[in-house]
N, C-alpha and C positions, 0 to 999 in steps of 0.2 A: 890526675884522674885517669880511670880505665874508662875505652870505650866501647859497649855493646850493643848488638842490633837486635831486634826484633824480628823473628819469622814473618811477623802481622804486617811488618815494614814491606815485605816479597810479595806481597798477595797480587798482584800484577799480575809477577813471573809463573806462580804456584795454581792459578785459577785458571789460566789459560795454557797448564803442560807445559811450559818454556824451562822451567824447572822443577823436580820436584823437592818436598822436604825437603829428603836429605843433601841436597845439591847444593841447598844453601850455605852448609856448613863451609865447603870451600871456598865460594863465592865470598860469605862475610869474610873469611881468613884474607883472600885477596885484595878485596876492597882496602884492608888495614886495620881491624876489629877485633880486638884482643878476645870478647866472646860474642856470644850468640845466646839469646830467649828463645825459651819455645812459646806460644800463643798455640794451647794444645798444639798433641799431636797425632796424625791422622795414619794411622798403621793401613798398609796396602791389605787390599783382600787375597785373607790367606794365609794372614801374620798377623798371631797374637802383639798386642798392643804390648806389653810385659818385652818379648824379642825384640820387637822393633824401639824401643826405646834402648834396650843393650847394644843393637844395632847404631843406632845415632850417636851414642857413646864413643862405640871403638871410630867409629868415624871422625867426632871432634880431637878423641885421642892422635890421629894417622894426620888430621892440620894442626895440632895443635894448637886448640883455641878451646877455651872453656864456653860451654853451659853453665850460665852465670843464674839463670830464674824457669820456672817452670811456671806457667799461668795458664790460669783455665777458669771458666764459669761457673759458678753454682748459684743456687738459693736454699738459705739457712734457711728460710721459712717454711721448706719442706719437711722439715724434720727429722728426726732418724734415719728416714730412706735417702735422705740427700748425705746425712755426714758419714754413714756407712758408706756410700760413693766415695765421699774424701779421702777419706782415709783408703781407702785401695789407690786411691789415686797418686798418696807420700810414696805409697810402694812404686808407681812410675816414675814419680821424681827421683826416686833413690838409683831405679835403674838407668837412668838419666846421667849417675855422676852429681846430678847437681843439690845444692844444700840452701835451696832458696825456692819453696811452692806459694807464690800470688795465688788467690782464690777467690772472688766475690761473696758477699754478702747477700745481697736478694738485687734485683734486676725490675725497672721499671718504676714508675711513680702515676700510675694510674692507680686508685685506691682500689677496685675490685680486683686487680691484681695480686694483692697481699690480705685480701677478707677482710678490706676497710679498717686494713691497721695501720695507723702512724707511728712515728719513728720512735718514740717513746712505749710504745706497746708493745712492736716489736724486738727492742733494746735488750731483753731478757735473755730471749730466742735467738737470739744473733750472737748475742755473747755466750752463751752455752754451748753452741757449736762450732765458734770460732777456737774455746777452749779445749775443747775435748778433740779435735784434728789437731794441734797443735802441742796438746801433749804427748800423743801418739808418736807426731813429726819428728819431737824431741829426742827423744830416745832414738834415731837412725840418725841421729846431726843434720835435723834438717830445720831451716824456719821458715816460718808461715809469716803472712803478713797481707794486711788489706791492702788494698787501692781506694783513692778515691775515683771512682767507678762504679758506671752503673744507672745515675739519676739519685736514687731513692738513699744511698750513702757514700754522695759526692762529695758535700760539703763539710771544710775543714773540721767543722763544731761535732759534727757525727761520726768521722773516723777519729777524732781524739777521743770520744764518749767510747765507743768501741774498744781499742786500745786499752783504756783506762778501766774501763768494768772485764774484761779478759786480764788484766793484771797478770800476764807471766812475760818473764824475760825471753822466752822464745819465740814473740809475737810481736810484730811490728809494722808499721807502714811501709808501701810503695808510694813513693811519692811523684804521682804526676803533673810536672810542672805546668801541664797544659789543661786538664782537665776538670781544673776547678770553675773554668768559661762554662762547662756542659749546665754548670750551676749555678751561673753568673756571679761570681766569686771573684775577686780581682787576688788574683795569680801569686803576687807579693807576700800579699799581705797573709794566705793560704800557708804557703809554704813557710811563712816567719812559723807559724803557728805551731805545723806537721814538721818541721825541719830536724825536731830533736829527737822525735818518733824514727826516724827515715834507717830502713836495713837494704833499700836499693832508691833506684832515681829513675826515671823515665822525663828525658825529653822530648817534647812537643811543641808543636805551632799550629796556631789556626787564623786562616782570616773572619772578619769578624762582620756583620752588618744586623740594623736594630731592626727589630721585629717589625717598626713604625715602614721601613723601606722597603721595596721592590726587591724580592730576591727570588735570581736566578733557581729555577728546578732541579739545575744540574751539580750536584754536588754538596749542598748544604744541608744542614739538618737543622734541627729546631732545640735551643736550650730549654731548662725546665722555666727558665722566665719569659718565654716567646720570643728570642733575639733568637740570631741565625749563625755557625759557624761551617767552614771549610777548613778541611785540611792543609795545610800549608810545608813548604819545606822548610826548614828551623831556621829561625833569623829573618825571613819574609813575612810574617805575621804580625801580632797584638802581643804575644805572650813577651814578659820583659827576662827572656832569658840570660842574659848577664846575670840582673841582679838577682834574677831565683837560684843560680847557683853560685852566687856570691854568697845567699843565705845559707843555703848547705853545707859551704865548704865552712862557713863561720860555726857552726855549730858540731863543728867535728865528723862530718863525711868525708870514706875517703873511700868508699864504694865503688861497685860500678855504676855509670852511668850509661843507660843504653836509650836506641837512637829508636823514635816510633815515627814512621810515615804514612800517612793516611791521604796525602795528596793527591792530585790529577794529573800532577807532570809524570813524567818518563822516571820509574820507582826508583832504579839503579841512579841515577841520575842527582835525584831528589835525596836519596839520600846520603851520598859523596859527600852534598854538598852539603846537608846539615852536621857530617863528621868535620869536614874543614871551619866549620862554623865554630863549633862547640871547641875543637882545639886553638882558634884561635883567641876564643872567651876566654881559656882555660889562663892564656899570658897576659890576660887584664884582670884578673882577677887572687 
């Protein structure tokens, strides 16, 4: 396996000016990180987004280390004015170097959020625009691909319907081993599912406590079943990382695998230690 990081992983360093962006490109390289995700990216004022992504490039180019995925936010359920967006936005990935744009679907699972539409109503709408950014992508050699992310198409059953109703071979899952908890999804069983879908890997960990118990203000957040998770560093957590990428590698990945920290420990730190983790998965597996 290759192993990549996540920008999202720095957000320590990157919020508080200790690094910026681009800083990380060396950073990941010296950590021992064959590439680097962007989780968008935030052009300085004064620099078109378009430069400052060719910018990032020759940069990755001078450590050599690949920009392995491009991800960023959206909501299909905006409409046109959102896949219009998209699509400019293949044009960043492309100047990015990279041939791999994660995108979301729609965001949130509070029903006025989406005009009191469920997942089936807007099933249509989701696919139609997942399609038409994805054809577009095709043509520059780029692929597109959901996550399960988000709340509202967490769940394994909804990124396969997704998948499966956009029907092009340019279109495929991100598959995060962590984030099927947001949905109360047990991890394994998720991944058997999405495993055959998968055109990248995001590992993750979370600690876990039930909605029934006391939990701490500081750090957790609330799944869409009322239980509670944190961030964790990978292998300190719930998530059964072995065998979620025991799954992966059974079904024919040989991708990147990149590294997401969302913890409360020390970033740099946190996430060493989930790269020594994952390589040493990598020889039980």
């Amino acid at each position: 396996m290759k192993y990549s990081v996540s920008s999202y992983s720095y957000s320590q360093l990157t919020s508080s000016g200790v690094r910026s962006e681009k800083e990380l490109i060396a950073l990941a390289k010296e950590m021992g990180f064959d590439g680097i995700e962007f989780a968008e990216i935030h052009a300085p004022d004064g620099v078109g987004k378009l430069d400052y992504a060719k910018s990032l490039k020759a940069e990755a180019e001078k450590y050599d280390i690949e920009i392995v995925a491009y991800c960023i936010g959206s909501d299909l359920l905006k409409g046109a004015t959102e896949v219009e967006r998209l699509i400019s936005e293949v044009d960043i990935c492309e100047a990015l170097g990279c041939h791999l744009m994660r995108h979301d679907a729609t965001w949130g699972y509070a029903a006025e959020e989406r005009g009191n539409r469920g997942f089936n109503n807007a099933l249509p709408m989701i696919i139609d625009g997942y399609r038409e950014v994805t054809e577009y992508a095709k043509a520059k050699g780029i692929r597109t691909a959901i996550e399960n992310h988000g709340f509202f198409c967490q769940d394994s059953d909804r990124v396969e319907a997704i998948i499966n109703g956009v029907h092009n071979d340019n279109f495929g899952a991100l598959v995060d081993i962590g984030n099927f908890l947001c949905a109360d999804e047990d991890p394994a069983k998720a991944v058997g599912k999405l495993a055959p879908y998968a055109v990248h890997v995001h590992a993750k960990d979370f600690h876990f406590k039930s909605g029934e118990e006391f939990v701490p203000s500081d750090g957790f957040f609330m799944t869409r079943g009322g239980n509670y998770l944190r961030g964790a560093i990978i292998g300190h957590g719930i998530v059964p990382v072995l065998q979620c990428l025991r799954i992966i590698k059974n079904a024919g990945y040989n991708g990147f695998v990149t590294v997401e920290f969302e913890g409360m420990e020390d970033c740099e730190k946190g996430i060493k230690s989930g790269l020594n983790t994952l390589k040493k998965i990598e020889e039980l597996i």
